[in-house]
N, C-alpha and C positions, 0 to 999 in steps of 0.2 A: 436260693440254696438247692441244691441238687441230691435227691434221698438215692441211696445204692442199696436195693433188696438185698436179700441173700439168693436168691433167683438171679441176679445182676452177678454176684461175685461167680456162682460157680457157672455160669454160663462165659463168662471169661477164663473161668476156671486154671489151666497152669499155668498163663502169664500171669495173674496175677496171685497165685499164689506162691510161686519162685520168692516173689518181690517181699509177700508177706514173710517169706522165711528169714529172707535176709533181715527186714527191720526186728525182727524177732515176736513178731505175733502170729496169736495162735487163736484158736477156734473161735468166741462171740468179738471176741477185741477186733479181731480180722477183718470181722464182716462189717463193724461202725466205723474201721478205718479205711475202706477203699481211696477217700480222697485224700488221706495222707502220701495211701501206697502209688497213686496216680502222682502227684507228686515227684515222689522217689524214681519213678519210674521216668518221668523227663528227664530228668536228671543224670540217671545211669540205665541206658538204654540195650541193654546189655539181651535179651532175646525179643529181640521187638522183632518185624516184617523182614528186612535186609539179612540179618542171620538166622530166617526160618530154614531151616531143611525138610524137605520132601520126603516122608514113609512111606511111597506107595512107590512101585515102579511102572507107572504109568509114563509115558516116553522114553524109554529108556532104547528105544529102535534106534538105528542108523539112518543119517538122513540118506544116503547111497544106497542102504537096502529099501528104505519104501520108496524111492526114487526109479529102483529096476523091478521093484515090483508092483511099481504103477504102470510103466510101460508094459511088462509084460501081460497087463491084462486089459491096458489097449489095445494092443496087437493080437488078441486071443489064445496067446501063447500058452496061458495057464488060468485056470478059475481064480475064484478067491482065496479057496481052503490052498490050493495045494502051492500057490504066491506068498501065500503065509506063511507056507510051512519052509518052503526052498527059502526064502528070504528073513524068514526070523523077526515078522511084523504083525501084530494085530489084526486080523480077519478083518474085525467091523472097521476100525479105523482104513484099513486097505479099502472096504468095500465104500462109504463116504467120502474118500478122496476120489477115486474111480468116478462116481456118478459125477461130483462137484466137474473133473476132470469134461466127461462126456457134454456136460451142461454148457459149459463155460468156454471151453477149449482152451483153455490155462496149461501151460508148461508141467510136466511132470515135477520137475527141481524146483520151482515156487509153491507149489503141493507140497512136496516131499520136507519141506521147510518148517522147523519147529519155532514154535511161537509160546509165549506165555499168554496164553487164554486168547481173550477181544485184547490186553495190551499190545501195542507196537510200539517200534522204537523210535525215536524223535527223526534221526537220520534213516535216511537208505543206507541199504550197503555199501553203493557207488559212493554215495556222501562219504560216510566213514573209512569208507576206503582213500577215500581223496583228504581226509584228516587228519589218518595215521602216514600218508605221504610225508603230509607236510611238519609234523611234530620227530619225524624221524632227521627230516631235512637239516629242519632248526637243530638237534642233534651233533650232526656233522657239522656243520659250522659252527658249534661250541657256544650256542644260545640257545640250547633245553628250555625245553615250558616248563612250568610247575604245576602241581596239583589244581592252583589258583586260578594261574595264567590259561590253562586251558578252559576251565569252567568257563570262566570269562569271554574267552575266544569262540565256545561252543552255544553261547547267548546270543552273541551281535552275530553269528551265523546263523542261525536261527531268525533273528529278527531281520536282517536282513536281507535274509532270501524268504521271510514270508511262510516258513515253514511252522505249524501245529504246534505249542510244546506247554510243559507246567513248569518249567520253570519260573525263579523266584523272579519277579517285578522290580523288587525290593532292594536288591543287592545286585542283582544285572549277571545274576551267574546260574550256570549248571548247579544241579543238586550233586550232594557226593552219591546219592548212589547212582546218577546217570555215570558220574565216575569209574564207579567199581563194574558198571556191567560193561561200560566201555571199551575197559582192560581187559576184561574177563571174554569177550569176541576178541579180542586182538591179541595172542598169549604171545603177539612178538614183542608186545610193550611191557616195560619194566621200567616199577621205580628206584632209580640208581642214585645215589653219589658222585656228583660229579668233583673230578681232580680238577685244582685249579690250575691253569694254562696260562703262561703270558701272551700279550698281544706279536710280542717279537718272534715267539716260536709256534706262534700260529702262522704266522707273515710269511717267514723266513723258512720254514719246511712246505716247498713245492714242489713240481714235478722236473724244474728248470737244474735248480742246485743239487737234484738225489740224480739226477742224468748223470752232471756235473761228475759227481763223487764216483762215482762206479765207472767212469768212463775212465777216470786216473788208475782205479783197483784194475779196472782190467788191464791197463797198460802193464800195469807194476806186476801182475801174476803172468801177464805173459813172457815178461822179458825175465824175470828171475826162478818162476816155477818153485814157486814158496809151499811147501808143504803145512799141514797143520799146525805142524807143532813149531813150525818158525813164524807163526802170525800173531801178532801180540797186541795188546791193548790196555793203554795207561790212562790214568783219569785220580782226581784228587777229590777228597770228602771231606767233611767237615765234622770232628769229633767232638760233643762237649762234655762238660762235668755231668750236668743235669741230664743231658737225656733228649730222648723225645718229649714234646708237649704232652702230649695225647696218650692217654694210659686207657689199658685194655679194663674194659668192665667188672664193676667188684660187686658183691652181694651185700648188700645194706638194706636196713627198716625201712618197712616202706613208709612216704611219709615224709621220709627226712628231707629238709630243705636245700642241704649244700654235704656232699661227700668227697672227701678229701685223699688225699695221698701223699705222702712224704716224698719233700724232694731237696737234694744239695742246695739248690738257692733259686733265687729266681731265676738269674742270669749268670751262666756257665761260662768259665775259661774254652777259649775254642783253638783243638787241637788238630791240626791237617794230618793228613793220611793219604801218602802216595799208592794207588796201588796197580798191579799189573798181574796180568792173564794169559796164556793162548787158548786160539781152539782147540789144543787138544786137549786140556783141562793141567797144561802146567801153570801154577803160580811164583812169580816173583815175588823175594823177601819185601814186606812195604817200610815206607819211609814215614815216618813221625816227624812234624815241625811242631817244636812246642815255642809256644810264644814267653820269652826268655834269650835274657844274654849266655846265659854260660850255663852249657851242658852238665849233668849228673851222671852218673853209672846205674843209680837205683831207678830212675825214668824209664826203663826199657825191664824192668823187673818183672816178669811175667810175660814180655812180647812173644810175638811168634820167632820160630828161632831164624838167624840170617835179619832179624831188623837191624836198620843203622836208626840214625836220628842227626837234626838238625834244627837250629835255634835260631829262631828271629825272631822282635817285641812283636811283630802283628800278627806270626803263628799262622800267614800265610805263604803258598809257593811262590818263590822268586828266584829270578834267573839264575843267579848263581848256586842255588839250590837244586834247582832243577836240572845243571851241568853233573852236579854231584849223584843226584839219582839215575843221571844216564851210565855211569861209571860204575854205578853197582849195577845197571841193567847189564852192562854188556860186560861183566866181571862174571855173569849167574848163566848168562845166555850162549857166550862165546861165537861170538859172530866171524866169518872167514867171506873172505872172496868169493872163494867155491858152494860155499854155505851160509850165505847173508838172512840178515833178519827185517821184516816187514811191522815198524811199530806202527799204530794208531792213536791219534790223539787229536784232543778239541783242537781251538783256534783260543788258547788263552796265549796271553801276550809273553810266559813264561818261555811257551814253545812257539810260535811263529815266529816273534822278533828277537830269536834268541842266537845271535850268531855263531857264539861261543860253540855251545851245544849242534849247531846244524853243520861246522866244522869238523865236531868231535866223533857226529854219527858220520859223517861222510869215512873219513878217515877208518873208522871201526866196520865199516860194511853192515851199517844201520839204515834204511830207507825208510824217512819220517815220511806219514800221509795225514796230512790235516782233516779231519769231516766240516762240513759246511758251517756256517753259523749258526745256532739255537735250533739246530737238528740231532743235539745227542741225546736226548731226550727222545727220538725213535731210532738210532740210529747205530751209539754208541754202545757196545757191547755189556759195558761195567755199569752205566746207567740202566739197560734197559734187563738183566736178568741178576744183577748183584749188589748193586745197591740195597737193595728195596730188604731183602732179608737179613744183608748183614746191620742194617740199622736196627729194626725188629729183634733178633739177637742179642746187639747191643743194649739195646733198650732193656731187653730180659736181664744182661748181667748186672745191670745200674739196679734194677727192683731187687734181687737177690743182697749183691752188698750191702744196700742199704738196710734190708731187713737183719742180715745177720752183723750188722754192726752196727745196732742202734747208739744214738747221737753222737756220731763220727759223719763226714761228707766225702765225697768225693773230691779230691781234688789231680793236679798232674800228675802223683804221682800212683794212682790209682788204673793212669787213662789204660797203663800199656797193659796192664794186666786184665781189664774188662774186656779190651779192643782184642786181646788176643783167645780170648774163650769165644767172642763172636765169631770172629776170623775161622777158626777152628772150625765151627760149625756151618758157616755159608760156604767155605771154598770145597766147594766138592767138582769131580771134573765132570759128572752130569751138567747142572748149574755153567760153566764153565764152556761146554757144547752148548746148550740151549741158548745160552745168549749170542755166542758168534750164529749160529742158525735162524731167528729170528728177524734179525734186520736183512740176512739174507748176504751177508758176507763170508760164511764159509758153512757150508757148499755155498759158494756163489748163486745168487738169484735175483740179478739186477729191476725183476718184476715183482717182486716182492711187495712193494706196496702198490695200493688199488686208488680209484679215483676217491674211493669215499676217505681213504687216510691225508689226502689232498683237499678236500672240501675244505678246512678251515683258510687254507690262503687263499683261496678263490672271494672272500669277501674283498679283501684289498688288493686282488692282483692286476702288476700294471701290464699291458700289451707289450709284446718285444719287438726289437726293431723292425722284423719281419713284417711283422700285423700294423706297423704303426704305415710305413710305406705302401702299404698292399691299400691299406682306406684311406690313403693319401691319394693314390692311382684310381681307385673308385671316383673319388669326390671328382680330378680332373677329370675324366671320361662322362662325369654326366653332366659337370660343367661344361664340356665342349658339345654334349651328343644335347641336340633340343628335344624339347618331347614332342609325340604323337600328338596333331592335329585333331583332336574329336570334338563332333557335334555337341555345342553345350544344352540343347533342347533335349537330345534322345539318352545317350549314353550318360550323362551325367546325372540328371535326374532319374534314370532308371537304376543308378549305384546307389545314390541317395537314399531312394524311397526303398530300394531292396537293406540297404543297413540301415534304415530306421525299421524295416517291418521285421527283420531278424534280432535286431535288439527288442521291440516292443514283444518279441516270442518270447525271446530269453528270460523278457523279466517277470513275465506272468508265472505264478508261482504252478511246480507239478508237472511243466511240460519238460522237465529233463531230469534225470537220474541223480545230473551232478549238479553243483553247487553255481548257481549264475554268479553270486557274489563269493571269491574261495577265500580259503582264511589266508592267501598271500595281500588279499588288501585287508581285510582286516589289520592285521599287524605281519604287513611285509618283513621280508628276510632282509637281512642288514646285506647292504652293498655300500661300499667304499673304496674311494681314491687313496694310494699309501705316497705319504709325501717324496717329495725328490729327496736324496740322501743327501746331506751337507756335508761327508766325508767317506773316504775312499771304506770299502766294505770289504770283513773280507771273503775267502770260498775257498771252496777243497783245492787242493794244491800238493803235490807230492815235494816238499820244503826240503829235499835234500840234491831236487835237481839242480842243474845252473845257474837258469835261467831266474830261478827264485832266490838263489841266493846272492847273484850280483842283482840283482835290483834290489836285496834287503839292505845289501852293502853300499848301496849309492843312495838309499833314503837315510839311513846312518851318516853318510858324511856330510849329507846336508842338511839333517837335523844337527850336527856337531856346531853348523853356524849362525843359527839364529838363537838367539840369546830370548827362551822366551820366559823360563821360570828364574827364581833370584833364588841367592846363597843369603842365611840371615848369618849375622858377626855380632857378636857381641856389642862393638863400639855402634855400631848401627842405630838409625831412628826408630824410635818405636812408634811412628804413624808407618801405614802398610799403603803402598801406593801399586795397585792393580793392576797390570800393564796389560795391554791389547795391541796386536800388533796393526800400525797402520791408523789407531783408531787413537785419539786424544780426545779425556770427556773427564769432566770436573760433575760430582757431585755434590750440588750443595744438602743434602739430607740426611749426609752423614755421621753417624755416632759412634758411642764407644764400640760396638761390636765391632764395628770397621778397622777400630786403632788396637782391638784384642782381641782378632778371631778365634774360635774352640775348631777343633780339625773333627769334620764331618764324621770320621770314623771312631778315632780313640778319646775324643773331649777333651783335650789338652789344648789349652790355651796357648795363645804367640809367646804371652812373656816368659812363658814356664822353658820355651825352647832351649836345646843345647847347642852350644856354640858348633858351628857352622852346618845347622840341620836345614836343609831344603824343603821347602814347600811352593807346592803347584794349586794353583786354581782351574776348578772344574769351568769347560768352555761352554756348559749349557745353565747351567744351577749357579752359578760362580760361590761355589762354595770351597774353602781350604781346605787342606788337606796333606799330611803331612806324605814327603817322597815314600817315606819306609811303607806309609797304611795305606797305599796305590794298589801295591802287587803289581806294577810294569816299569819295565824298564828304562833307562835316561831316557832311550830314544823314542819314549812313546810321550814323555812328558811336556811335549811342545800340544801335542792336538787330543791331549787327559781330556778322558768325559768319565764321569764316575758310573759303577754299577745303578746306581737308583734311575740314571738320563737315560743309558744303553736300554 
């Protein structure tokens, strides 16, 4: 049993009396309860060592001014007093560095160098400089460390280069406060949030395909001399009942175990929203698909004024909707010969494989530019500066009606009215600039992006045919050149024993700055092989040239003759027999799901089908899928991979 004087308490004195305040004791109770407030004190560590602060302005000098006012009084240039005074440092301190200086013949800037007492730090600077490389690295390639992962990383560095440290044994990690002070030398590092990124728009935005796209923009701005306000940019979003997930923070008891928010339902009707921009900050009226047969007049109650609307059960874009929006585009924009207009748009199968429409813009002196695949996300004007607030906005209107119209929900006929109070407040023609500006599409600035906005494909990128031929020529050339004749007594063994005696330097702990073992082997950077593609891919393309439109035209008529999805009829069998072109394969393992599939999208089962409703089988997942819940058109329905494969 361990006695705590009152000599013991107050010589601890304000830590532990903070501690006693908060348990709520006071004068004799205090002093018979130190091992309670020791205790408390593990527990809630709340002014221990890590958030002491310093009273006294002892260090408070620049390490650059006692740095030149060490030299200066090597060089004799200035005494002590008057180096103190020009430089704004400590006489004695100056004058102790100086002798130490003379003594030793140490660097002014390893002098000039603040320290905490006799502590140092586990790493050198070189070391840590060589750590925050590599956590930056991992960064850019979209594999961040964590809190964790680094501790961890900063142990077997440690142990494996042999290097001094206290950390835990125990658990094989850094302490957090090597953590915080780690941060705190490095104020380039920060702990962020990271957005999550798919693997395909990591892949897929390189330096190859943004060449690709800007090399069409600059064709298409040279040959038509498109001013601002004729450049435009279309993209669809996805509207629901509900909302965003994720609700901004509210003030609650502390304490409480779960805090809540009212919301329409779990799972929201999803309402698409066409919409369209230039750089000069004009907006096109947008287009609403509500998922529905038959249109209303009250749906559009509240819209932005100039909306149309249009109805299909899956309440996504499809072709023949998308013809319809181009008709009000070029109804609002008034395109001429002399005055033609420059859209932009992804690579959905609404707009590349859309005949219809790539006739209609031809014809109207429309110039469709496709952006590359899973590149709109840095690339695309309405993703990359208007999205992001008009959903935030929307988000706002959904918390608002629902507060003022308690237990009532949102539903469609709600949407046009919320969507258009968002609308109101993101389309501004700031907003509207700064996004064409950004990717670097108007003003033009094909350099725009940097090698580090490229790091993420470099995990899996393949070599081009350039590079593949060029180490093909290598390999022949040394295949045919034989190698240099040398002495295996003299030069070989003098290479040997010279790389054994420079690795046995390396490994001896102290003889180098930097890391013998670096945190690349510790836990190496991801590199990877990206598979061969199993079908045609697509890339930027100006879709209203010729040449793209008769080869859409000649993949159209030969998709017209293979017969690869089936029409269901009424009189029809209800066993579903899977067709593979070329390929005959009988499964015996087969069950009822097989004889009654549910459709991957809307859960509607085979039998519930309407007479002569089409369904396609996805070619990676083989899963059903009814024609309408695709969102692509007849002619994509032969070589269908669903969103979840892609």
């Amino acid at each position: 049993m361990v006695y705590y004087s009152r000599q013991c308490f107050e010589t601890c004195g304000g830590v532990y009396k903070k501690y006693a305040d908060k348990l709520g004791l006071r004068g004799k109770t205090a002093y018979n309860s130190v091992g309670q407030i020791r205790m408390y004190m593990r527990c809630c560590p709340i002014d221990m060592v890590c958030a002491y602060k310093h009273k006294s302005n002892r260090r408070e000098w620049l390490e650059d001014n006692m740095k030149n006012a060490i030299e200066a009084c090597l060089n004799n240039n200035f005494g002590y007093l008057r180096a103190s005074r020009e430089f704004n440092v400590p006489r004695s301190t100056l004058r102790d560095k100086v002798k130490i200086a003379r003594r030793t013949g140490n660097d002014a800037a390893q002098l000039a160098e603040k320290r905490l007492g006799r502590f140092k730090t586990v790493f050198s600077k070189e070391q840590e400089d060589q750590l925050v490389s590599y956590v930056l690295e991992m960064e850019t390639k979209l594999f961040g460390l964590s809190i964790t992962e680094l501790r961890k990383i900063a142990y077997q560095l440690a142990q494996m280069n042999q290097v001094p440290h206290n950390f835990n044994n125990n658990t094989h990690e850094a302490g957090k406060d090597w953590v915080r002070g780690f941060l705190k030398r490095h104020p380039q590092l920060s702990i962020r949030s990271p957005e999550p990124t798919s693997a395909a728009r990591a892949m897929d935005f390189n330096r190859t395909s943004v060449q690709k796209f800007f090399e069409c923009l600059i064709n298409v701005y040279d040959r038509y001399k498109f001013p601002a306000g004729r450049i435009f940019n279309c993209d669809e979003t996805g509207l629901t009942t509900v909302g965003k997930k994720s609700h901004s923070k509210i003030i609650a008891k502390r304490g409480r175990r779960q805090v809540g928010a009212i919301s329409s339902a779990e799972r929201g009707q999803l309402i698409t929203a066409e919409l369209c921009f230039s750089a000069a900050g004009n907006y096109v009226p947008p287009l609403l698909i509500f998922p529905r047969q038959r249109m209303k007049p009250e749906l559009l109650d509240g819209a932005p004024p100039g909306t149309i609307a249009a109805c299909h059960s899956s309440g996504w874009m499809q072709s023949e909707i998308f013809v319809q929006w181009l008709r009000h585009f070029i109804n609002h924009t008034k395109p001429t010969e002399n005055d033609p207009v420059l859209l932009l748009l992804d690579g959905h199968a609404s707009h590349t494989k859309n005949l219809e429409a790539i006739k209609l813009a031809r014809e109207s002196h429309v110039v469709l530019l496709c952006f590359p695949p899973h590149c709109s996300h840095r690339m695309q004007p309405l993703d990359v500066g208007f999205m992001a607030p008009l959903s935030v906005y929307y988000g706002q209107a959904i918390k608002v009606w629902l507060r003022t119209n308690p237990g009532r929900v949102v539903t469609q006929f709600q949407i046009a009215k919320l969507f258009g109070t968002a609308f109101t407040k993101a389309a501004s023609m700031e907003t509207a600039m700064h996004a064409f500006s950004k990717p670097g599409i108007w003003p033009l600035n094909p350099n725009v992006f940097t090698d580090i906005d490229f790091a993420p494909s470099d995990v899996t990128e393949r070599p081009t045919d350039a590079e593949i031929s060029e180490i093909e020529q290598h390999i022949m050339n040394d295949r045919q050149t034989p190698p240099p004749q040398q002495p295996a007594d003299t030069e070989n063994n003098t290479s040997l024993h010279g790389n054994l005696a420079s690795s046995e330097d390396a490994a001896l702990p102290g003889c180098s700055n930097s890391f013998t073992v670096g945190p690349e082997v510790v836990c190496p950077i991801p590199k990877g092989v990206r598979n061969k593609a199993t079908r045609q891919r697509g890339k930027a393309a100006i879709l209203t040239s010729t040449p793209y439109k008769d080869d859409l035209e000649e993949q159209i008529n030969n998709s017209r003759t293979k017969q690869v999805k089936r029409k269901l009829v009424p009189s029809g069998p209800s066993k579903i027999t899977k067709q593979k072109k070329n390929v005959t394969s009988t499964d015996d393992s087969s069950s009822e799901d097989d004889d009654n599939p549910d459709c991957a999208k809307c859960k509607r089962s085979y039998s519930k089908s309407k007479a002569n409703e089409g369904w396609v089988e996805c070619r990676q997942c083989h899963k059903w899928y009814h024609e309408a819940c695709t969102g692509v058109g007849d002619e994509d329905l032969d070589t269908f991979i669903c969103n979840k494969c892609i």
